[in-house]
Predicted model as a PDB file, atoms N, CA, C, CB and O in Angstrom, pLDDT in the B-factor column:
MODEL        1                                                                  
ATOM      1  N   UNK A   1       0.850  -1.162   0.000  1.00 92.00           N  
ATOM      2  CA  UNK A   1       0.000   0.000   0.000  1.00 92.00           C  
ATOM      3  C   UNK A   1       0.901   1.232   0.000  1.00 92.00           C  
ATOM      4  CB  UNK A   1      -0.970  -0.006   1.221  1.00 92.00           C  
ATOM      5  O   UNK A   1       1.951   1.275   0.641  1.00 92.00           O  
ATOM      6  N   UNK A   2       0.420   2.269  -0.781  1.00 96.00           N  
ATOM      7  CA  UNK A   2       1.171   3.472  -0.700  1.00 96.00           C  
ATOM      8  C   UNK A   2       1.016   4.636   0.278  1.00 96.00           C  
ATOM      9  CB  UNK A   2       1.050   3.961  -1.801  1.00 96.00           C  
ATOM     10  O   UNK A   2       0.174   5.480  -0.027  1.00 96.00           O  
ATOM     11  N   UNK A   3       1.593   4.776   1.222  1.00 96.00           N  
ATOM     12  CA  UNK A   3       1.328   5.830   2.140  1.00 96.00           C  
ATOM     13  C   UNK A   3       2.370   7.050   2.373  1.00 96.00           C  
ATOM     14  CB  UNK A   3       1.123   5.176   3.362  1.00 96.00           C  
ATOM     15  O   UNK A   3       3.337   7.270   1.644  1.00 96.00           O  
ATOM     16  N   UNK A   4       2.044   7.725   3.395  1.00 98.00           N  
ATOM     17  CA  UNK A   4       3.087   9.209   3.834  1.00 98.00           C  
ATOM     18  C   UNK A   4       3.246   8.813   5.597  1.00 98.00           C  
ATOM     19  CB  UNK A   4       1.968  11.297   3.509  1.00 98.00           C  
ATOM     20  O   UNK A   4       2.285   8.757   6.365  1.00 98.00           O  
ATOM     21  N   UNK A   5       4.450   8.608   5.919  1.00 97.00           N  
ATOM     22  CA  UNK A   5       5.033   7.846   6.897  1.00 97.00           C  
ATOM     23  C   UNK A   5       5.260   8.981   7.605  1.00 97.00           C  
ATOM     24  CB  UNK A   5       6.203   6.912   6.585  1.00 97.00           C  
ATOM     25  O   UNK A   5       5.900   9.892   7.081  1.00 97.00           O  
ATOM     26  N   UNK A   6       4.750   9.096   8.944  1.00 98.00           N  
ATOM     27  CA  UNK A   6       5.245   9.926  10.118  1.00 98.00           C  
ATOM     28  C   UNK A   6       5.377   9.065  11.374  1.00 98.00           C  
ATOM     29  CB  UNK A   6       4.257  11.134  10.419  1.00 98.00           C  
ATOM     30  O   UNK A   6       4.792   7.987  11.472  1.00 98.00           O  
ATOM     31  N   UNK A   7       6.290   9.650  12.488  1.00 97.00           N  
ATOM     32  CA  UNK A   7       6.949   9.190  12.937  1.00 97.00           C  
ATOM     33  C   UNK A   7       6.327   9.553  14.786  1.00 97.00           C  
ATOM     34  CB  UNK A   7       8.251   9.607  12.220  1.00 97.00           C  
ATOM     35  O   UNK A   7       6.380   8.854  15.799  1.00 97.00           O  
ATOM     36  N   UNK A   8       5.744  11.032  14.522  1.00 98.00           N  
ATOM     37  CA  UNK A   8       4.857  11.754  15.151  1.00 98.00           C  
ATOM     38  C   UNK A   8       3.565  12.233  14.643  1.00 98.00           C  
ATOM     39  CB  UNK A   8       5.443  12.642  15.486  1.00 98.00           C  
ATOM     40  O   UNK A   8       3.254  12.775  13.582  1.00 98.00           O  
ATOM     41  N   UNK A   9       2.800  11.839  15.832  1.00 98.00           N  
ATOM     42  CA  UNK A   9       1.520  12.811  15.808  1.00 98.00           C  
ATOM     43  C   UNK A   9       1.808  14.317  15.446  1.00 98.00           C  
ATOM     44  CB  UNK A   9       0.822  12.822  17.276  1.00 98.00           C  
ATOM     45  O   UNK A   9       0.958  14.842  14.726  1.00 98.00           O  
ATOM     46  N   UNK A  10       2.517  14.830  15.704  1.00 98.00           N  
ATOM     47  CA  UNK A  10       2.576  16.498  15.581  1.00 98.00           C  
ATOM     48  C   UNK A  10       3.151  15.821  13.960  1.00 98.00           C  
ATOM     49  CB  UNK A  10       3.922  17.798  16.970  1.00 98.00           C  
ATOM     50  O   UNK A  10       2.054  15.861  13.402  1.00 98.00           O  
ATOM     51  N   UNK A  11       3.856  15.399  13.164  1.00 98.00           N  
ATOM     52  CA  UNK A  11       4.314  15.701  12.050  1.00 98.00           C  
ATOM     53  C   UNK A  11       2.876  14.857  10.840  1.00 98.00           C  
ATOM     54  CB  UNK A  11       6.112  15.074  12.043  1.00 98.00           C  
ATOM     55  O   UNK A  11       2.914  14.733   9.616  1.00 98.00           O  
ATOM     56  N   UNK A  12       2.031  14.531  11.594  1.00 98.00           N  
ATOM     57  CA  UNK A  12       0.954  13.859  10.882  1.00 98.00           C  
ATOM     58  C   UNK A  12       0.161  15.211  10.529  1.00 98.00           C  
ATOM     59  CB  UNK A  12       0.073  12.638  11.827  1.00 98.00           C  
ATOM     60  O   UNK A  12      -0.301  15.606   9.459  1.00 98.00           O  
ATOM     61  N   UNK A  13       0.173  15.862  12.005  1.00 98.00           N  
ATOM     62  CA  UNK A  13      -0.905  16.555  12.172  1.00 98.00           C  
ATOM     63  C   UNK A  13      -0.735  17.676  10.886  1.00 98.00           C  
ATOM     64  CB  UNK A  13      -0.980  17.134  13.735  1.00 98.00           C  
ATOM     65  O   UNK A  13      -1.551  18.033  10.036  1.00 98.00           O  
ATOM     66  N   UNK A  14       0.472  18.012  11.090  1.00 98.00           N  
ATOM     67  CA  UNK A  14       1.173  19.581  10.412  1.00 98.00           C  
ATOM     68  C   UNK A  14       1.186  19.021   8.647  1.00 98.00           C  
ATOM     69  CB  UNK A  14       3.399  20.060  11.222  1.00 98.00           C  
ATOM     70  O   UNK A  14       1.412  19.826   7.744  1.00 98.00           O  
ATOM     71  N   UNK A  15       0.936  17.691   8.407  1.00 98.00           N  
ATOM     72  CA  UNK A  15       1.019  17.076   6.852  1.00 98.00           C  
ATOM     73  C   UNK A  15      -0.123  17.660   6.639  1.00 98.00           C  
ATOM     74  CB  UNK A  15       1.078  15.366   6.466  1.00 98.00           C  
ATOM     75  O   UNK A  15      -0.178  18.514   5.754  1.00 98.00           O  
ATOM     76  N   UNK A  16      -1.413  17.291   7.487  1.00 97.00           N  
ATOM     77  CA  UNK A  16      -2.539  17.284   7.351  1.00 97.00           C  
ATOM     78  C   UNK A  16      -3.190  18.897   6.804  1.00 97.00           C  
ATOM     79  CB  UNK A  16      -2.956  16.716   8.631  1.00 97.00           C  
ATOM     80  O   UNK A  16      -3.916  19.295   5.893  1.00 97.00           O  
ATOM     81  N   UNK A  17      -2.520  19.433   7.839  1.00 97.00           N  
ATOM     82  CA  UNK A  17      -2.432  21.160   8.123  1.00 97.00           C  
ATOM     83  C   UNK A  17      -2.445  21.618   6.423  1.00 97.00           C  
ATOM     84  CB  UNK A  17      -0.587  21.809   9.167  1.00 97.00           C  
ATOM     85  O   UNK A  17      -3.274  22.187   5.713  1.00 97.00           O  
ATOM     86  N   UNK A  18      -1.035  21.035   6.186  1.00 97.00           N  
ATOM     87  CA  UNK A  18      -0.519  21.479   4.714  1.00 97.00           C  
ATOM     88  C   UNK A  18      -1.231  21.475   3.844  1.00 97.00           C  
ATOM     89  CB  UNK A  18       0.388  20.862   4.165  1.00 97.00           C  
ATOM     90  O   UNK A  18      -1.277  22.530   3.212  1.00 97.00           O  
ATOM     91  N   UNK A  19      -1.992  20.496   3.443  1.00 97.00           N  
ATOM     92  CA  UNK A  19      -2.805  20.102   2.750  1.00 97.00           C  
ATOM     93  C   UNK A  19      -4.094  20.531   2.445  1.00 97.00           C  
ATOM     94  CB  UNK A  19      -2.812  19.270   3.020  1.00 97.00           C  
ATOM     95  O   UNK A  19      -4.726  20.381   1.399  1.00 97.00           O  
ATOM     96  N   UNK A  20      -4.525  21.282   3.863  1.00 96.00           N  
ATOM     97  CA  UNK A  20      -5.941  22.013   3.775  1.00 96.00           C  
ATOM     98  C   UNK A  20      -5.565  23.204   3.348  1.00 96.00           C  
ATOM     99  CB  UNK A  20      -6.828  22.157   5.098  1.00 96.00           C  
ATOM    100  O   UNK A  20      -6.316  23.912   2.677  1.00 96.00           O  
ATOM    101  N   UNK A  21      -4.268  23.580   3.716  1.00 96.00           N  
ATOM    102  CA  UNK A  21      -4.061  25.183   3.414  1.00 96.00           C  
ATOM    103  C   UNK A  21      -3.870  24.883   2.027  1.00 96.00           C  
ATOM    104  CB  UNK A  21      -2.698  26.122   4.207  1.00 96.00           C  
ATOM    105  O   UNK A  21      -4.704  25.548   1.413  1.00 96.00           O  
ATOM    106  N   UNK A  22      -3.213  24.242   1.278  1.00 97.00           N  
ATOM    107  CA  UNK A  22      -2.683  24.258  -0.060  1.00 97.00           C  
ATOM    108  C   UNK A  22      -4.695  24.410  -0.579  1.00 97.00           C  
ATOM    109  CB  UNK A  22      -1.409  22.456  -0.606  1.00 97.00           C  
ATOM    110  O   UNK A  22      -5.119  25.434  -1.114  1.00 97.00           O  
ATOM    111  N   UNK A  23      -5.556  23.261  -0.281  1.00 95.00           N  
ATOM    112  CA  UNK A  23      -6.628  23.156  -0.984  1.00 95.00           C  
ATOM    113  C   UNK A  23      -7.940  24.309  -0.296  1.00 95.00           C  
ATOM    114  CB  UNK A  23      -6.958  21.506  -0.954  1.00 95.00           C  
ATOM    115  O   UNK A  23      -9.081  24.455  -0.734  1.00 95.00           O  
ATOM    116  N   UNK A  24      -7.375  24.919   0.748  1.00 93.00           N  
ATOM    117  CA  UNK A  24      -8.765  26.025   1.422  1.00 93.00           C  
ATOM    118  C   UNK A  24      -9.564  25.275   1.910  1.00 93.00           C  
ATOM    119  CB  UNK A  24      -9.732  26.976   0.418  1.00 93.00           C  
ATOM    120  O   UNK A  24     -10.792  25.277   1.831  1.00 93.00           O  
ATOM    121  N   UNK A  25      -8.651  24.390   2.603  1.00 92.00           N  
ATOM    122  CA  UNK A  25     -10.018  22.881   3.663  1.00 92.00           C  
ATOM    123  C   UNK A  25      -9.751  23.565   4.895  1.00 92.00           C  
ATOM    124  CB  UNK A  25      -9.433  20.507   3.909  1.00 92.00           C  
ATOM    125  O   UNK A  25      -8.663  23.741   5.443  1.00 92.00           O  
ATOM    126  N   UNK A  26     -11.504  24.117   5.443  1.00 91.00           N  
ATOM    127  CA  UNK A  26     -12.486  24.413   4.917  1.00 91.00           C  
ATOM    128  C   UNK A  26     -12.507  25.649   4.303  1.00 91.00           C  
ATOM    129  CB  UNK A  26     -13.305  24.259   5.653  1.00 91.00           C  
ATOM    130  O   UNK A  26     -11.589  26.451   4.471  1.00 91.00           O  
ATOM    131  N   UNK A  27     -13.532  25.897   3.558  1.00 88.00           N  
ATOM    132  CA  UNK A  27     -13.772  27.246   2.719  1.00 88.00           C  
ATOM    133  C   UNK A  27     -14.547  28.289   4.276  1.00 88.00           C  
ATOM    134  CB  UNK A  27     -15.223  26.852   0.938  1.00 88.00           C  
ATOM    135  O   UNK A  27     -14.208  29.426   4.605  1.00 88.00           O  
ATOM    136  N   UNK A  28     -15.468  27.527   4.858  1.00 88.00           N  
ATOM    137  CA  UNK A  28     -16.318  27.974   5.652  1.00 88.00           C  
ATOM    138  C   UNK A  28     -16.200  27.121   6.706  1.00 88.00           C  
ATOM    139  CB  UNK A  28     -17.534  28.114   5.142  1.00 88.00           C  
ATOM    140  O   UNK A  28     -16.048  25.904   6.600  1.00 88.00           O  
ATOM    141  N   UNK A  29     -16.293  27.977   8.116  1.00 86.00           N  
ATOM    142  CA  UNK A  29     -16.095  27.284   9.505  1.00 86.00           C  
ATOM    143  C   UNK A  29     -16.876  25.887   9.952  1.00 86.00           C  
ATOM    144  CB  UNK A  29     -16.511  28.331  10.530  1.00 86.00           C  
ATOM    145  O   UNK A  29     -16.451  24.936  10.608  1.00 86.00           O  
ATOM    146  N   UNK A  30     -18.799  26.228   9.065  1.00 90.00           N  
ATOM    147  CA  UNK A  30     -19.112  25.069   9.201  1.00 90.00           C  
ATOM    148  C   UNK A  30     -19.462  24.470   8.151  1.00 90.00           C  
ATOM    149  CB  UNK A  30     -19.858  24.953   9.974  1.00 90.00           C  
ATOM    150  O   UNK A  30     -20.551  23.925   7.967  1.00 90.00           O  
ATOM    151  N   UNK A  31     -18.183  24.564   7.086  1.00 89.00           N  
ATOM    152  CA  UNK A  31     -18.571  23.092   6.033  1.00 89.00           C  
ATOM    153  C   UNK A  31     -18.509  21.999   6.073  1.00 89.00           C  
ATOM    154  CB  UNK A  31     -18.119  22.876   5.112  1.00 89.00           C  
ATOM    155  O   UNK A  31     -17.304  21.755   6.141  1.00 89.00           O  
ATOM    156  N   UNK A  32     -19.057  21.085   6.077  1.00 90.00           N  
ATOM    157  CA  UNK A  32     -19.078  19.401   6.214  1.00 90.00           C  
ATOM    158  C   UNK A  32     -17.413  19.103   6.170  1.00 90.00           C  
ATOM    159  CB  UNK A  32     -20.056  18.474   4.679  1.00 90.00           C  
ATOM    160  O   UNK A  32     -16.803  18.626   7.126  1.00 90.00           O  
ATOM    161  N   UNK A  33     -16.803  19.470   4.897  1.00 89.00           N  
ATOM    162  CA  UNK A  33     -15.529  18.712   4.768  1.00 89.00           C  
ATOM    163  C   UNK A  33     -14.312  19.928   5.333  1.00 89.00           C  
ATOM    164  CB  UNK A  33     -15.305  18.136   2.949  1.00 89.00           C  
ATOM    165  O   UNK A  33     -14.109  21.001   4.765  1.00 89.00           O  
ATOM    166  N   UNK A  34     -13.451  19.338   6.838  1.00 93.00           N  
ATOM    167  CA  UNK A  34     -12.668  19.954   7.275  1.00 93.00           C  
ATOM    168  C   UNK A  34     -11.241  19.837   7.311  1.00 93.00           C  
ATOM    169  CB  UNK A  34     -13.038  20.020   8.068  1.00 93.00           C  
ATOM    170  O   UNK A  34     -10.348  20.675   7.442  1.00 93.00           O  
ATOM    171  N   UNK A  35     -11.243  18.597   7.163  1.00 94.00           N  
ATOM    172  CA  UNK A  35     -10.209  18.029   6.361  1.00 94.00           C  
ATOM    173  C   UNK A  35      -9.893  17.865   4.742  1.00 94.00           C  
ATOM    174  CB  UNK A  35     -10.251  16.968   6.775  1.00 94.00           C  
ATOM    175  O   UNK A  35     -10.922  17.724   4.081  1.00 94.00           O  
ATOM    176  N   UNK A  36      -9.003  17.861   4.194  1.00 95.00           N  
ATOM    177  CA  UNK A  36      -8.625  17.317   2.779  1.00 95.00           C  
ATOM    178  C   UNK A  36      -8.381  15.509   2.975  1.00 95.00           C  
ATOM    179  CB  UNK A  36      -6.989  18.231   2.189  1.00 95.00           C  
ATOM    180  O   UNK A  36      -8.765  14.624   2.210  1.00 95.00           O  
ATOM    181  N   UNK A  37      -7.636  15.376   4.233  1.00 96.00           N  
ATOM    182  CA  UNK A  37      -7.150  14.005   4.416  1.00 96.00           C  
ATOM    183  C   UNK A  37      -7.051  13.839   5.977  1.00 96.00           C  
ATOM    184  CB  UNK A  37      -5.699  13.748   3.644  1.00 96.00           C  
ATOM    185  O   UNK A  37      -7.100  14.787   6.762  1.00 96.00           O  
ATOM    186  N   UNK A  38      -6.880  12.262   6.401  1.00 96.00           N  
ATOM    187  CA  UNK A  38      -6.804  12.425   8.097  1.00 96.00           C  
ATOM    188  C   UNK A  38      -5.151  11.471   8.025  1.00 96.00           C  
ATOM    189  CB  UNK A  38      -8.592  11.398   9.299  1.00 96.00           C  
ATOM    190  O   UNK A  38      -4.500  11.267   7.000  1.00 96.00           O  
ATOM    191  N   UNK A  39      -4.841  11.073   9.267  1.00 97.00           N  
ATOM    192  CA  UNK A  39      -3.802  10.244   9.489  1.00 97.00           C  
ATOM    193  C   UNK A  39      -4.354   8.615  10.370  1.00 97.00           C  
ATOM    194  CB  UNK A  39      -2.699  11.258  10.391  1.00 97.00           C  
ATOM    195  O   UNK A  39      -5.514   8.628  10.782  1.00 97.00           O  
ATOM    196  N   UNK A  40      -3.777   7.721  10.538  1.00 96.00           N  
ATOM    197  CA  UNK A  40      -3.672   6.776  11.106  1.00 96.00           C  
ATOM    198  C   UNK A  40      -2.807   6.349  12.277  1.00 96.00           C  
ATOM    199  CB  UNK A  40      -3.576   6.256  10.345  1.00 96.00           C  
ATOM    200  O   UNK A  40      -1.649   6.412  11.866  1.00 96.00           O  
ATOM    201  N   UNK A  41      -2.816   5.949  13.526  1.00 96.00           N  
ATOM    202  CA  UNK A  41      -1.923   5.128  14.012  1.00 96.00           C  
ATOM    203  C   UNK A  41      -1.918   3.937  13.755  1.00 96.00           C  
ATOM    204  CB  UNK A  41      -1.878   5.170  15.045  1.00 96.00           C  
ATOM    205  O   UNK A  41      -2.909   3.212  13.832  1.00 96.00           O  
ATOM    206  N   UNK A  42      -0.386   3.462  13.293  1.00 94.00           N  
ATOM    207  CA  UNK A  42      -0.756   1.837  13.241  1.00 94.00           C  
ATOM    208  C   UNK A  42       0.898   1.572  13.529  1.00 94.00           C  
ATOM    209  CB  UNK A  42      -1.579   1.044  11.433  1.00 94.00           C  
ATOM    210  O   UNK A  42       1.887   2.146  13.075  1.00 94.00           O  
ATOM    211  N   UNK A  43       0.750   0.405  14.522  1.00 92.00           N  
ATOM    212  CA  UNK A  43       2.175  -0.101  14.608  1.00 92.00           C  
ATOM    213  C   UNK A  43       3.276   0.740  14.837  1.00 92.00           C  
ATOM    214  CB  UNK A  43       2.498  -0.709  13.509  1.00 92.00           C  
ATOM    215  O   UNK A  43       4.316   0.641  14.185  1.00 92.00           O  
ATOM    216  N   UNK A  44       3.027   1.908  16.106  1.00 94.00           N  
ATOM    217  CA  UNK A  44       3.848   2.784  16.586  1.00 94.00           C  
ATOM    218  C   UNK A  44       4.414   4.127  15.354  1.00 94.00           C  
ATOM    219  CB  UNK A  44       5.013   1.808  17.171  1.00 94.00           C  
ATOM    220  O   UNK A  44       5.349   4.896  15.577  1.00 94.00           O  
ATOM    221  N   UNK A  45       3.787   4.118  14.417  1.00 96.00           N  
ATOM    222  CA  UNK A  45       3.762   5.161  13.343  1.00 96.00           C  
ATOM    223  C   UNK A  45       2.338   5.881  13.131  1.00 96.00           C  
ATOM    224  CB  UNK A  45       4.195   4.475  11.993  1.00 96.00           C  
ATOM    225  O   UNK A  45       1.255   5.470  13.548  1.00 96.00           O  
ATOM    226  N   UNK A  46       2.574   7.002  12.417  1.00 97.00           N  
ATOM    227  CA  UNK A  46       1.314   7.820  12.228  1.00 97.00           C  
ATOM    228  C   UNK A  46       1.244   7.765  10.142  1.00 97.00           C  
ATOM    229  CB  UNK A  46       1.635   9.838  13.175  1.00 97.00           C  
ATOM    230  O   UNK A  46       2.119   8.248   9.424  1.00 97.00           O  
ATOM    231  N   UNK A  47       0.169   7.160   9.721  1.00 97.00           N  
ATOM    232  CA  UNK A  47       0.333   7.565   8.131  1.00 97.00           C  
ATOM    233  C   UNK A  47      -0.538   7.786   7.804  1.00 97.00           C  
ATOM    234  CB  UNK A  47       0.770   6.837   7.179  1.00 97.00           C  
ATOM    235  O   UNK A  47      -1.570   7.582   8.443  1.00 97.00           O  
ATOM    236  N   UNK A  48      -0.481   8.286   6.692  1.00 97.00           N  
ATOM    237  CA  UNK A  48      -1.598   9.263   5.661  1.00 97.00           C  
ATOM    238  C   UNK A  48      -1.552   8.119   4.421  1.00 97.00           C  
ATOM    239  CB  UNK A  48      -0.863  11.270   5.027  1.00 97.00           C  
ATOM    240  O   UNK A  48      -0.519   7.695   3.902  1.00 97.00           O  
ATOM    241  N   UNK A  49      -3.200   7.651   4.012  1.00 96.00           N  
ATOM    242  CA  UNK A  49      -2.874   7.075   2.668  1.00 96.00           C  
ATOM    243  C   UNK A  49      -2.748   7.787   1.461  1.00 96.00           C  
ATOM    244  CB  UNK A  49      -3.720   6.232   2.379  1.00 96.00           C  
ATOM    245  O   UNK A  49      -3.143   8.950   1.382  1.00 96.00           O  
ATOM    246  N   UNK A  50      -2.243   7.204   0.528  1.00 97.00           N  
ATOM    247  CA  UNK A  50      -1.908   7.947  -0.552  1.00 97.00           C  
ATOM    248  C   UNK A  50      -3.029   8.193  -1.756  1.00 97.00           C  
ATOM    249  CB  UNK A  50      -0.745   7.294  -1.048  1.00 97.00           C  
ATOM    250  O   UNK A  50      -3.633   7.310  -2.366  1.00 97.00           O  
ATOM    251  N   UNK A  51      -3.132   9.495  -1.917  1.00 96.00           N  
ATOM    252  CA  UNK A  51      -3.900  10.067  -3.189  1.00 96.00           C  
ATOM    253  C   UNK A  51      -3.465  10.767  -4.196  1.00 96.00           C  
ATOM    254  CB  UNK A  51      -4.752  10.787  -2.909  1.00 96.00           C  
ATOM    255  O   UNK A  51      -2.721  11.677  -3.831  1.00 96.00           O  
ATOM    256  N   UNK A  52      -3.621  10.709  -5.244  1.00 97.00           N  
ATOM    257  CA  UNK A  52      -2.903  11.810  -6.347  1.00 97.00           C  
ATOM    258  C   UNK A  52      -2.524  13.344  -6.490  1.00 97.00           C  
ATOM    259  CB  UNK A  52      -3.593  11.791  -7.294  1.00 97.00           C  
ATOM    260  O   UNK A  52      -1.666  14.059  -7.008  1.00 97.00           O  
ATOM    261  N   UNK A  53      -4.005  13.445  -5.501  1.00 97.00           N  
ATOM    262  CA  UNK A  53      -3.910  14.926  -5.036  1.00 97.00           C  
ATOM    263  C   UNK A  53      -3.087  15.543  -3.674  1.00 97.00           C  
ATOM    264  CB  UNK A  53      -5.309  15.285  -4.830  1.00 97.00           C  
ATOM    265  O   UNK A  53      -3.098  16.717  -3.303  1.00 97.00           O  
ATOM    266  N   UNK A  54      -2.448  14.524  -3.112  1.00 97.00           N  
ATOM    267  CA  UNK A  54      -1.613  14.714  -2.354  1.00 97.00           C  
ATOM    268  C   UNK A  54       0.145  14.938  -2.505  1.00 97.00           C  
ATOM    269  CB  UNK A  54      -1.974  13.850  -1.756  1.00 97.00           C  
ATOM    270  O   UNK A  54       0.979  15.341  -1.693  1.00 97.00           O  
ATOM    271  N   UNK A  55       0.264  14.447  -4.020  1.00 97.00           N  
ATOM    272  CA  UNK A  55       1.641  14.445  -4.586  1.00 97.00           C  
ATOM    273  C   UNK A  55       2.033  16.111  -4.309  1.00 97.00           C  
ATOM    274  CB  UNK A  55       1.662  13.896  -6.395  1.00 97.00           C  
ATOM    275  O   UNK A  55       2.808  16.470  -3.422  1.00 97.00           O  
ATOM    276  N   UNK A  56       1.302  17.077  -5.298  1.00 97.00           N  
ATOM    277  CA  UNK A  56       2.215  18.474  -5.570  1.00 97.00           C  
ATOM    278  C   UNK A  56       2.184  19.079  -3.340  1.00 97.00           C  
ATOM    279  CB  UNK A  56       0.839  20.123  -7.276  1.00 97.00           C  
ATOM    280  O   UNK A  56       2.581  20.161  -2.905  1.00 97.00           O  
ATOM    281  N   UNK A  57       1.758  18.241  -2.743  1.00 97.00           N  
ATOM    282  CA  UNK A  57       1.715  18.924  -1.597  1.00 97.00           C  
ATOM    283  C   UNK A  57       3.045  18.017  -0.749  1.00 97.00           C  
ATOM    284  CB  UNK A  57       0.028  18.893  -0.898  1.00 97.00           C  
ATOM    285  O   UNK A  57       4.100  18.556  -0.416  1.00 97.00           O  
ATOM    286  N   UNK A  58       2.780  16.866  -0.557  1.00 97.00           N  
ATOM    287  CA  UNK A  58       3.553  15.786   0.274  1.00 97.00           C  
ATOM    288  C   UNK A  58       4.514  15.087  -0.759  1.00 97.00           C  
ATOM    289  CB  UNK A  58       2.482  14.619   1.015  1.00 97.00           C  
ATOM    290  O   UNK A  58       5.414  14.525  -0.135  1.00 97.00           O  
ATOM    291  N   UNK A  59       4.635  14.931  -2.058  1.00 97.00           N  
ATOM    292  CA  UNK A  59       5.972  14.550  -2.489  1.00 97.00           C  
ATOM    293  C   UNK A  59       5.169  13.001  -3.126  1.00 97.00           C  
ATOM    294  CB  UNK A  59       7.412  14.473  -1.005  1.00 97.00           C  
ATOM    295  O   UNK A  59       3.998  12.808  -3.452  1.00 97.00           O  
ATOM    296  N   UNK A  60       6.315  12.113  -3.121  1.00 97.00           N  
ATOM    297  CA  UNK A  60       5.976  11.129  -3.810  1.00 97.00           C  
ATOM    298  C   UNK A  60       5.844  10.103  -2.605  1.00 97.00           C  
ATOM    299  CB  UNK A  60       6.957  10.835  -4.980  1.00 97.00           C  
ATOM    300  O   UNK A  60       6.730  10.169  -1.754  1.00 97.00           O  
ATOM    301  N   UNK A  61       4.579   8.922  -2.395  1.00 97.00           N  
ATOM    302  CA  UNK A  61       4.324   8.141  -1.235  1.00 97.00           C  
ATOM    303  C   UNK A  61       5.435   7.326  -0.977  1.00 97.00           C  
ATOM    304  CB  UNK A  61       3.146   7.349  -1.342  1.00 97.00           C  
ATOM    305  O   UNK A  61       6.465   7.682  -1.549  1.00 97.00           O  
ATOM    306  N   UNK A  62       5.511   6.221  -0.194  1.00 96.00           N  
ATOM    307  CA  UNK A  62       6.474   5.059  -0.174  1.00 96.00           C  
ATOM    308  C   UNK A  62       5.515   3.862  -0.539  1.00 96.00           C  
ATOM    309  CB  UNK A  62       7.279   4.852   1.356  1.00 96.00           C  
ATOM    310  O   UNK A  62       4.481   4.035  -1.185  1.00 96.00           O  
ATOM    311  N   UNK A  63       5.992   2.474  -0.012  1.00 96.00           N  
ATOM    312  CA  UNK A  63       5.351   0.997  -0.354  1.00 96.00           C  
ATOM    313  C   UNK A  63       5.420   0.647   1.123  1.00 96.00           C  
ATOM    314  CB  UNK A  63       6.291  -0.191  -1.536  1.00 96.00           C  
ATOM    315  O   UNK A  63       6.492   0.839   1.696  1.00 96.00           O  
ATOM    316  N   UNK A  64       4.478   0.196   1.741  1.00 92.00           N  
ATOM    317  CA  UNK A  64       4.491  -0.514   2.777  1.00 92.00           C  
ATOM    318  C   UNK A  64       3.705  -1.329   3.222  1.00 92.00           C  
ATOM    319  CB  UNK A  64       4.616   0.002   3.457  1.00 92.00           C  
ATOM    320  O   UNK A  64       2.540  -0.965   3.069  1.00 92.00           O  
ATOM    321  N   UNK A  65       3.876  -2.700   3.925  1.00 89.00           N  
ATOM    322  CA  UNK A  65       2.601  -3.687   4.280  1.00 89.00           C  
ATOM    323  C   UNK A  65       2.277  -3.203   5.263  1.00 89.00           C  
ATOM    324  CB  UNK A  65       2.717  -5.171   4.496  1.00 89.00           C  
ATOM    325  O   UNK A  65       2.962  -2.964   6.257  1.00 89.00           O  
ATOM    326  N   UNK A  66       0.264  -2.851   4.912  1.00 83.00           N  
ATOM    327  CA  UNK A  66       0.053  -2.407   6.254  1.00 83.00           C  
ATOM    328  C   UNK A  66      -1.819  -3.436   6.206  1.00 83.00           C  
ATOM    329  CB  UNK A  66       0.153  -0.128   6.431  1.00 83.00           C  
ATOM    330  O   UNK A  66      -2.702  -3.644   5.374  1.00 83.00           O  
ATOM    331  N   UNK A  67      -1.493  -3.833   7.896  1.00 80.00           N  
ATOM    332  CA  UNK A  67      -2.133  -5.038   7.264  1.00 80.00           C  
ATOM    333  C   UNK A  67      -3.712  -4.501   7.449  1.00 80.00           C  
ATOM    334  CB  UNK A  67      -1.710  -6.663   8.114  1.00 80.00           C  
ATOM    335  O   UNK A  67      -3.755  -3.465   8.113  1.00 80.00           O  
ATOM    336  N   UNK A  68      -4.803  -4.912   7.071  1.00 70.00           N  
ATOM    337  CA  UNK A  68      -6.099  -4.622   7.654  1.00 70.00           C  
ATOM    338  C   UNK A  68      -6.689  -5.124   8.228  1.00 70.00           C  
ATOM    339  CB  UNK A  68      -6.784  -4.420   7.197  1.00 70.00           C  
ATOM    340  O   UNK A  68      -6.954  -6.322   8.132  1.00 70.00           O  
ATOM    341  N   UNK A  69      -7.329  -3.883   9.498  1.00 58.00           N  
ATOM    342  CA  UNK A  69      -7.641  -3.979  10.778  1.00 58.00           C  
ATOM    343  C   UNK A  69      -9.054  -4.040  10.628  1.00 58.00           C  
ATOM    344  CB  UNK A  69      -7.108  -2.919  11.653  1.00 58.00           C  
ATOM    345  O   UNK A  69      -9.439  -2.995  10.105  1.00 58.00           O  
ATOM    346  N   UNK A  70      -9.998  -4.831  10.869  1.00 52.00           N  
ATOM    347  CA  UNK A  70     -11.600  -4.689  11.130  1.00 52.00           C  
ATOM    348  C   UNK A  70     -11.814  -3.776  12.233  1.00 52.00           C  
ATOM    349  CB  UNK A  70     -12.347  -6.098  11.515  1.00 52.00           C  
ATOM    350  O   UNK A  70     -11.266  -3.811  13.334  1.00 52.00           O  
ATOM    351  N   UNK A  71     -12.857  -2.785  11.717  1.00 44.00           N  
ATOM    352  CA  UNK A  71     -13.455  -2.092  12.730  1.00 44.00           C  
ATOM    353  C   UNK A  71     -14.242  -3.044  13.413  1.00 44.00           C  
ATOM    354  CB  UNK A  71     -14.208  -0.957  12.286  1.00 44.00           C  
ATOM    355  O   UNK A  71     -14.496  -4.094  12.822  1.00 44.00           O  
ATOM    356  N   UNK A  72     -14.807  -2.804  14.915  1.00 41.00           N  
ATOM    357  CA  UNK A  72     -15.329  -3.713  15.075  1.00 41.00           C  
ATOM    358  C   UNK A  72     -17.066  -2.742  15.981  1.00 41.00           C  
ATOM    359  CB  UNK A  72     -14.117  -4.869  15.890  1.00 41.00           C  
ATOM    360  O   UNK A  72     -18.021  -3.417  16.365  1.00 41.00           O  
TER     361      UNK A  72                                                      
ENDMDL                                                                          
END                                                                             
């Protein structure tokens, strides 16, 4: 799977940050969508999955097995 690997919560958070500012997420205080993207903990890391529209902001993703978790 292709993701954006952080190491910290604060460096997930501030990816996340980037991303709304680059796209104006939100336009308005109470628009539905407040995010562009969220992060994950999994396995003592924080990651972002990968989207196309995330390249000109976060760079190019990596490859990593990440296995899937059932909500329950």
């Amino acid at each position: 799977m292709k993701i954006y690997k952080y190491d910290t919560e604060i460096q997930a958070i501030s990816a996340v940050k980037t991303c709304n500012l680059y796209y104006s997420i939100p336009k308005r205080e109470n628009d539905t969508t407040q995010n562009w993207c969220s992060y994950t903990f999994y396995n003592n890391f924080f990651y972002i999955n990968f989207d196309e529209s995330l390249i000109p902001i976060l760079g190019q993703p990596i490859d990593m097995e990440i296995e899937n978790i059932e909500m329950k």
